[in-house]
PAGUSE-676309 format. One record per residue: residue number from 1; residue in three letters; z, x, y of N, C-alpha, C in turn. Coordinates in steps of 0.02 Angstrom, whole numbers, plus 32768, in hexadecimal, padded with zeros to 4 digits. Example, Ala and Ser with C-alpha at 12.3 -4.5 7.8 and 13.67 -1.06 7.14 Angstrom:
+-----+------+------+------+------+-------+-------+-------+------+------+------+
: seq : type : n_pz : n_px : n_py : ca_pz : ca_px : ca_py : c_pz : c_px : c_py :
+-----+------+------+------+------+-------+-------+-------+------+------+------+
:   1 :  ALA : 8186 : 8294 : 7EE4 :  8186 :  8267 :  7F1F : 8186 : 8294 : 7F5B :
:   2 :  SER : 8162 : 8282 : 7F90 :  8165 :  82AC :  7FCB : 818A : 8285 : 8002 :
+-----+------+------+------+------+-------+-------+-------+------+------+------+
END
This chain:
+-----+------+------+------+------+-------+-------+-------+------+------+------+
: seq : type : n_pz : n_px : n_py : ca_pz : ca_px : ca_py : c_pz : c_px : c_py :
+-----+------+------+------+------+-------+-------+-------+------+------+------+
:   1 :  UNK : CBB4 : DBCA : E54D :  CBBC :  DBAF :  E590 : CB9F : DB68 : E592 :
:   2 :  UNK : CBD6 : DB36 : E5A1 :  CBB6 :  DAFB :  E5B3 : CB90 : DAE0 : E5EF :
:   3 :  UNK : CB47 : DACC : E5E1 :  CB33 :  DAC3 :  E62D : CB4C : DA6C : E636 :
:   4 :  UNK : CB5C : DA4D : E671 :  CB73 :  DA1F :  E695 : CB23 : D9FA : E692 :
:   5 :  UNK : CB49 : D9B4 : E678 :  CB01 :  D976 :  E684 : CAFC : D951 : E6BA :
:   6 :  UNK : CACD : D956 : E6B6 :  CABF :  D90A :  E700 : CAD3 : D8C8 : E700 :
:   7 :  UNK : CADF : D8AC : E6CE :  CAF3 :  D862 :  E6C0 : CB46 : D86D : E6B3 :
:   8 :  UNK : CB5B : D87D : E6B1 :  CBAE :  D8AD :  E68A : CBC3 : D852 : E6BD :
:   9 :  UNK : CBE2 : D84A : E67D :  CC23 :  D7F7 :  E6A1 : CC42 : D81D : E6E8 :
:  10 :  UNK : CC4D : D7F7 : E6F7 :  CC9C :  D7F3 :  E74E : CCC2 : D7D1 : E73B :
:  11 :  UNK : CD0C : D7D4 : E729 :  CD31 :  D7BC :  E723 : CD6F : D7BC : E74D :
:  12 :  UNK : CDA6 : D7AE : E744 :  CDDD :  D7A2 :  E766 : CE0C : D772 : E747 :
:  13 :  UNK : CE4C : D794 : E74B :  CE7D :  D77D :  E716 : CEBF : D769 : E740 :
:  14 :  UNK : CEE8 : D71B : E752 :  CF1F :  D708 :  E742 : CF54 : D70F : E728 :
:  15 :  UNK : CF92 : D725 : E732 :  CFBD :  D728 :  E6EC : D001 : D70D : E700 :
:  16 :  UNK : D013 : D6E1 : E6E1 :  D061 :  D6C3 :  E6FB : D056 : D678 : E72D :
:  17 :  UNK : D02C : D673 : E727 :  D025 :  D64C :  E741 : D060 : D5F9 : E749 :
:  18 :  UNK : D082 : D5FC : E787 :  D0BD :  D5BC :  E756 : D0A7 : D56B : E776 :
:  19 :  UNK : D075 : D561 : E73C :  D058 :  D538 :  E72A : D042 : D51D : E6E9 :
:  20 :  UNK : D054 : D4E5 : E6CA :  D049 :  D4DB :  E680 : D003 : D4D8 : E67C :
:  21 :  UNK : CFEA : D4FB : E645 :  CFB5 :  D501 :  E638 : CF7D : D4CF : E61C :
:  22 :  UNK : CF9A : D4A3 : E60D :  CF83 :  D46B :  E618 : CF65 : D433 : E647 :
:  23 :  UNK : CF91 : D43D : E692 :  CF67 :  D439 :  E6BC : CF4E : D461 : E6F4 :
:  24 :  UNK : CF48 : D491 : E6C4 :  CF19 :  D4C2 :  E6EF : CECA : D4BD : E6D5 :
:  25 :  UNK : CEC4 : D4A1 : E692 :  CE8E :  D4A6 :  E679 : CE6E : D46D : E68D :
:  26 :  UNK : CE8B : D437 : E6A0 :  CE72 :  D3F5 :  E6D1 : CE41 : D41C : E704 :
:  27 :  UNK : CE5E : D446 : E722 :  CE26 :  D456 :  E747 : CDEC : D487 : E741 :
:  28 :  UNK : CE19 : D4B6 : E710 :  CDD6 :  D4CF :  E6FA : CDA2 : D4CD : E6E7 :
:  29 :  UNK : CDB6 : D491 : E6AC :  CD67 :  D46E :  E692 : CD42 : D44F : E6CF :
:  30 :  UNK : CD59 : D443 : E6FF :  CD29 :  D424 :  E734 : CCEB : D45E : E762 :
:  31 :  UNK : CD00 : D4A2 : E760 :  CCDD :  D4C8 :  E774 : CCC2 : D504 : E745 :
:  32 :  UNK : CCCE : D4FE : E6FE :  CCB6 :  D520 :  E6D4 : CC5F : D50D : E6DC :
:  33 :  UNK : CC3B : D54F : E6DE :  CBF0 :  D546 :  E6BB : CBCF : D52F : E704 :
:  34 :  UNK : CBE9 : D52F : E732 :  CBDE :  D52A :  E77F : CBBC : D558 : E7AC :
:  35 :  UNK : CBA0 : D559 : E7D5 :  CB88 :  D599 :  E7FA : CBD2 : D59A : E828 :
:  36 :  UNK : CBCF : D5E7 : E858 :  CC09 :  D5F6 :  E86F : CC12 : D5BA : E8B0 :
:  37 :  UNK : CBE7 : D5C6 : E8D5 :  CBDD :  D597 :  E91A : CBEA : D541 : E90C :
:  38 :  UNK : CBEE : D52D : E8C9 :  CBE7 :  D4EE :  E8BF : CC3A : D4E9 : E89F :
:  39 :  UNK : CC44 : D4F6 : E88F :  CC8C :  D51B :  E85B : CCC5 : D51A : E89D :
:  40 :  UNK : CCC5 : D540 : E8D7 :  CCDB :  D557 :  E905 : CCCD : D504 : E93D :
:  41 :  UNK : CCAB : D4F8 : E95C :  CCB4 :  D4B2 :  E963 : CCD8 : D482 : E953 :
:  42 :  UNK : CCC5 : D480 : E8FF :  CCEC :  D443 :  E8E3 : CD43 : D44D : E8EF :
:  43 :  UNK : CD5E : D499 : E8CF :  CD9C :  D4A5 :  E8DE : CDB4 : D4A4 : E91C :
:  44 :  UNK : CD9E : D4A3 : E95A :  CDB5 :  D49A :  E99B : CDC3 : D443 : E998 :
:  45 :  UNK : CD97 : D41A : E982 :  CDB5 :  D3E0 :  E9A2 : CDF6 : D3BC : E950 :
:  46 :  UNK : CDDD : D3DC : E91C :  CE1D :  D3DB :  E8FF : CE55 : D3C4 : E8F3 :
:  47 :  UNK : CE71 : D381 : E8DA :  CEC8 :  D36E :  E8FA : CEE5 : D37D : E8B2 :
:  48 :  UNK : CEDC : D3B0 : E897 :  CF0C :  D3DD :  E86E : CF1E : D421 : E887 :
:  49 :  UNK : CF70 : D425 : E869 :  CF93 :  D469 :  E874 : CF67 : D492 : E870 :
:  50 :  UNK : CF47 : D4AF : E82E :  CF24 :  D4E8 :  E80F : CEE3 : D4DE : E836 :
:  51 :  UNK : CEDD : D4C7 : E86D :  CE81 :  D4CD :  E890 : CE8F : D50B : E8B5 :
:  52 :  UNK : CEC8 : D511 : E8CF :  CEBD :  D554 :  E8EE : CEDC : D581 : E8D5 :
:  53 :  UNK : CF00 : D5A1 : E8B2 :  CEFC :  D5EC :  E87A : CEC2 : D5E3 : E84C :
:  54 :  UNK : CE82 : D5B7 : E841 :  CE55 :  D5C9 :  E815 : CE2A : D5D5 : E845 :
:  55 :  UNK : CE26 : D5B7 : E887 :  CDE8 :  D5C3 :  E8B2 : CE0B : D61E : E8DF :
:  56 :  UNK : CE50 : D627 : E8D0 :  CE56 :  D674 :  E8E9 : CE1E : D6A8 : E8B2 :
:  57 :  UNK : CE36 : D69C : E872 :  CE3A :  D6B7 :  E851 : CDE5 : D6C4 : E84B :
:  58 :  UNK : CDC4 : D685 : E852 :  CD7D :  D671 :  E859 : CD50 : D6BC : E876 :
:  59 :  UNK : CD7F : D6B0 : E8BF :  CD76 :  D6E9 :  E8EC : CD5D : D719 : E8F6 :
:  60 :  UNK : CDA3 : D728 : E8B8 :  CDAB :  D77E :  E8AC : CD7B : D78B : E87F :
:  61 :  UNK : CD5A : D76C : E855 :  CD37 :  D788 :  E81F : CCF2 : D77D : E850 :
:  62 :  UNK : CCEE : D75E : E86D :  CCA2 :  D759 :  E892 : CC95 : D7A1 : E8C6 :
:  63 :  UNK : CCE5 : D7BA : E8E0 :  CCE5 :  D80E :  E904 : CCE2 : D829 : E8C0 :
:  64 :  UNK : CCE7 : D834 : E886 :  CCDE :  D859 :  E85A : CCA5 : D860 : E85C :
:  65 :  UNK : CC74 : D841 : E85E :  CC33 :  D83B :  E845 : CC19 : D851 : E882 :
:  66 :  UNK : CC2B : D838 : E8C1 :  CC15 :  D85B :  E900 : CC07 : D8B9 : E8FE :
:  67 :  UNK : CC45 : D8C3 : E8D8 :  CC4B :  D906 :  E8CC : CC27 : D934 : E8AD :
:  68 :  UNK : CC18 : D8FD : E87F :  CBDA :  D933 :  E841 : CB97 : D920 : E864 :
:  69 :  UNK : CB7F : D90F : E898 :  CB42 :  D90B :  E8B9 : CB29 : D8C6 : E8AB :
:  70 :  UNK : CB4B : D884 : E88F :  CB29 :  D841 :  E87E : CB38 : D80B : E8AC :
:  71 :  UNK : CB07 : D7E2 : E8CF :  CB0A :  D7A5 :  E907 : CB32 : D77C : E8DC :
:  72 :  UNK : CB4C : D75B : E909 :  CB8B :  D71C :  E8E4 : CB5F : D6F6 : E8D2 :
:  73 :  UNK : CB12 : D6E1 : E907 :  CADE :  D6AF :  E8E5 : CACE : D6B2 : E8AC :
:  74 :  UNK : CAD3 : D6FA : E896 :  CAB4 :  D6E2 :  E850 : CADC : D6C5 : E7FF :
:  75 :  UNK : CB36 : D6B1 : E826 :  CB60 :  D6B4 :  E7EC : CB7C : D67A : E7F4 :
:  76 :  UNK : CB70 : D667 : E79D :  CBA4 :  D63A :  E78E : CBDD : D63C : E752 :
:  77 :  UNK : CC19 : D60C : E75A :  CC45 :  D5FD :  E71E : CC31 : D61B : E6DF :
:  78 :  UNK : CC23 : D641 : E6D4 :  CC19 :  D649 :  E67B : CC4C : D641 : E65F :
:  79 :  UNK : CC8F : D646 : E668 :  CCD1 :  D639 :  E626 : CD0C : D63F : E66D :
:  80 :  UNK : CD30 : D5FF : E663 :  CD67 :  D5F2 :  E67A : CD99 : D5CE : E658 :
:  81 :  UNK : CDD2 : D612 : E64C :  CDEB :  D5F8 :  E5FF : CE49 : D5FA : E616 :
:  82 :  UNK : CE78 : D5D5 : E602 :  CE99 :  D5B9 :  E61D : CEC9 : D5D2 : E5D5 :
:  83 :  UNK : CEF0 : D602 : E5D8 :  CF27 :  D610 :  E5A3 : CF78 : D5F4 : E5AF :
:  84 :  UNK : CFA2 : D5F7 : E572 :  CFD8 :  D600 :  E589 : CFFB : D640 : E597 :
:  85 :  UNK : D01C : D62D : E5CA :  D053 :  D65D :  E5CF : D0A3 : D668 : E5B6 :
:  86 :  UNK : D0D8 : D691 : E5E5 :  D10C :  D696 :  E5D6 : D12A : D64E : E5C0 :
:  87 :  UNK : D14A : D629 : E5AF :  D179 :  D5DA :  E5A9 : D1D1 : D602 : E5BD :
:  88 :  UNK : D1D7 : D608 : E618 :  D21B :  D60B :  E623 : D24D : D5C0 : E5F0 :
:  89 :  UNK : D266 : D5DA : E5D3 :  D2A5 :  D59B :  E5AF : D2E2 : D597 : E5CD :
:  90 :  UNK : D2EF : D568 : E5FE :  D328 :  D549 :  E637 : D354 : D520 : E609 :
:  91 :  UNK : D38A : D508 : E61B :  D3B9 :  D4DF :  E603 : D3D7 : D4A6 : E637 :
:  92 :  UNK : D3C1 : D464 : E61E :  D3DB :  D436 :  E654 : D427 : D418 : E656 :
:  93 :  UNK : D45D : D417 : E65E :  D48D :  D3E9 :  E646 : D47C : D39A : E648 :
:  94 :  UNK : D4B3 : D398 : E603 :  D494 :  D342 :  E5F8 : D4E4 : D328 : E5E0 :
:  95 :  UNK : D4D8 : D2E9 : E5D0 :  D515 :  D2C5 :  E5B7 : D541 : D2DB : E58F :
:  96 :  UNK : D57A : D2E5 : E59F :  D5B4 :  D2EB :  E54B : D5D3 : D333 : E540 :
:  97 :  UNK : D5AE : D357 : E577 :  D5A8 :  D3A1 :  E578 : D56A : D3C7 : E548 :
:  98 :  UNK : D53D : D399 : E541 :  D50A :  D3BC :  E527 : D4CB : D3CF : E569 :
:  99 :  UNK : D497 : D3F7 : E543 :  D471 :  D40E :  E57C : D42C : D406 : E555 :
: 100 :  UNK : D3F4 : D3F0 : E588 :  D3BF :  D3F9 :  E574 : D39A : D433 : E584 :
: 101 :  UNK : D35D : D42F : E558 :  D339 :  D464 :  E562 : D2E3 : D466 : E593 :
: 102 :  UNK : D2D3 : D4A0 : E5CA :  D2B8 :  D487 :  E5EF : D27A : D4BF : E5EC :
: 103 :  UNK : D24B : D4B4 : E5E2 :  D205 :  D4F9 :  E5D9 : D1E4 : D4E2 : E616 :
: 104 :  UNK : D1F3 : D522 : E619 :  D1B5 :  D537 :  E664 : D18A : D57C : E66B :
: 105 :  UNK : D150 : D543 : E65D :  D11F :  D55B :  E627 : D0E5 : D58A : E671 :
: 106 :  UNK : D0C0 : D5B2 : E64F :  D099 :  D5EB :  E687 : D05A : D5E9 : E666 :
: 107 :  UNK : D02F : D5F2 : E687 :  D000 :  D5EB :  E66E : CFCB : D640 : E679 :
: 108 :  UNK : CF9B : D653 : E665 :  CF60 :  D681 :  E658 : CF1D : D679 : E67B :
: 109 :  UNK : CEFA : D662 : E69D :  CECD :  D656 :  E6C2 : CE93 : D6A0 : E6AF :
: 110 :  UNK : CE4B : D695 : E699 :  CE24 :  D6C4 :  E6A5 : CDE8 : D6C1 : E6B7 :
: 111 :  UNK : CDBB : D6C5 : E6E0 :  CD86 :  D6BC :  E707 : CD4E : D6DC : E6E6 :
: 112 :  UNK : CD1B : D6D2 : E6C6 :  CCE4 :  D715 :  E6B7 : CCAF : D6E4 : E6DF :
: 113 :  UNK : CC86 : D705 : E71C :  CC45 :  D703 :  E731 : CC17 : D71F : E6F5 :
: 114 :  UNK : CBDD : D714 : E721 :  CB79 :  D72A :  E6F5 : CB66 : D70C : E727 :
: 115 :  UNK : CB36 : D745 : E718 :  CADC :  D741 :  E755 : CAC9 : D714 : E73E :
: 116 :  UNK : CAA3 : D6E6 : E756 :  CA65 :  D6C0 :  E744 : CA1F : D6E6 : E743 :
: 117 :  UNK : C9FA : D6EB : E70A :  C9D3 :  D716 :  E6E9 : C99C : D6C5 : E709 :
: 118 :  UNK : C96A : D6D6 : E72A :  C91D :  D6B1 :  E72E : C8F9 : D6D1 : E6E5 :
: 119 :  UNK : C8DF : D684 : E6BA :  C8AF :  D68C :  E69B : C876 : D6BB : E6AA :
: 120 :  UNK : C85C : D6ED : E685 :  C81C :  D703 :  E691 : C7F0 : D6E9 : E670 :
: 121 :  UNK : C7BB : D6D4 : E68C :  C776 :  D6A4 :  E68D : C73F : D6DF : E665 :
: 122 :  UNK : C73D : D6EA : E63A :  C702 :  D717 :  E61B : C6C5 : D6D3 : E630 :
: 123 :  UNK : C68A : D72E : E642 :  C65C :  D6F9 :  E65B : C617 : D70B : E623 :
: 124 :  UNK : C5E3 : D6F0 : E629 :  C5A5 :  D6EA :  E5E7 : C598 : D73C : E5E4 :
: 125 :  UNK : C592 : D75B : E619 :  C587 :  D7A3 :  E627 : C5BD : D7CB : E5DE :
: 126 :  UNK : C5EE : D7C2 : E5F5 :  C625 :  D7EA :  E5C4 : C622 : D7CE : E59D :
: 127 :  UNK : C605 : D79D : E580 :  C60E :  D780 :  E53B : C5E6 : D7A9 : E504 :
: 128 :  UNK : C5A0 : D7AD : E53D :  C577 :  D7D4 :  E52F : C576 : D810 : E51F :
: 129 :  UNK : C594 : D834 : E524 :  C5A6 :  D882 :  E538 : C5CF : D899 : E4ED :
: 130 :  UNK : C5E8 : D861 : E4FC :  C60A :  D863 :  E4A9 : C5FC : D862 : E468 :
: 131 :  UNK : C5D2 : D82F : E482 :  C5A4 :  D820 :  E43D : C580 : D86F : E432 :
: 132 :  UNK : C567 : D878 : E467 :  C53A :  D8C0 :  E455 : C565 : D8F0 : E43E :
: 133 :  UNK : C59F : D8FB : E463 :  C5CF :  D945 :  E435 : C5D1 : D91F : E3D8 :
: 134 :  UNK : C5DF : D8E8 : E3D1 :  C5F0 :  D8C6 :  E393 : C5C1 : D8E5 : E37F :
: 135 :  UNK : C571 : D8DB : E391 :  C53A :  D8EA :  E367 : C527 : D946 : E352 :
: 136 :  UNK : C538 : D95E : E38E :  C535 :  D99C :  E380 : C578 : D9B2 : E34D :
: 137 :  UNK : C5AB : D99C : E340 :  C5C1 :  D9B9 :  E30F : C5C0 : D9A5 : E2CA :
: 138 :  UNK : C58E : D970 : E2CC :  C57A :  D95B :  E27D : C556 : D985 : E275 :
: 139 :  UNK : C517 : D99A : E291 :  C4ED :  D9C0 :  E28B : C4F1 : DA0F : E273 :
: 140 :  UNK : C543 : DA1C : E28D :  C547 :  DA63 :  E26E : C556 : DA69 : E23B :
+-----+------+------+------+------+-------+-------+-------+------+------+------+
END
């Protein structure tokens, strides 16, 4: 039986997206490694397509995490990763009776949140404490 962790990623997944993936990742790199509240801001004022299906998507993974008992305060960007997708292949007509060829390309979008873990500050006390178990088991 597996027991369930406390830190376990939130994620939320995109798929089909019909947008080249290329500039979808324009915006991604701008809110990768971000906290959520700062991330969510920036994509509202935004003057790209993809600010708002990454700030939906943003969203949803932040109710994910709502779900497993974690404050949105404490999460940020850990991996926002930008795949390809399907490439629909269209045909344009062109001169002479020939036709060109036209990709319309989709893209993969995937969101993984993380807690922000606070440093713990060991203080002279526990340093101490340690030292002493250290010593008692040389001793045996």
């Amino acid at each position: 039986m597996r027991v369930p962790q406390r830190n376990k990623k939130m994620k939320a997944f995109l798929k089909n997206y019909r947008q080249s993936p290329r500039k979808v990742r324009l915006v991604a790199n701008l809110v990768k490694g971000k906290n959520v509240s700062g991330a969510i801001a920036e994509l509202d004022f935004l003057a790209k397509r993809a600010g708002a299906p990454i700030k939906k998507l943003l969203l949803s993974a932040v109710a994910n995490a709502k779900n497993q008992g974690i404050e949105a305060d404490n999460l940020f960007i850990k991996e926002l990763r930008v795949d390809k997708g399907i490439v629909m292949k269209r045909i344009m007509p062109a001169a002479m009776g020939t036709a060109h060829r036209i990709n319309k390309r989709t893209s993969h979008v995937e969101v993984v949140l993380a807690e922000k873990v606070a440093p713990v500050k060991s203080s002279k006390a526990t340093k101490e404490i340690k030292i002493k178990k250290a010593d008692k088991t040389k001793t045996k």
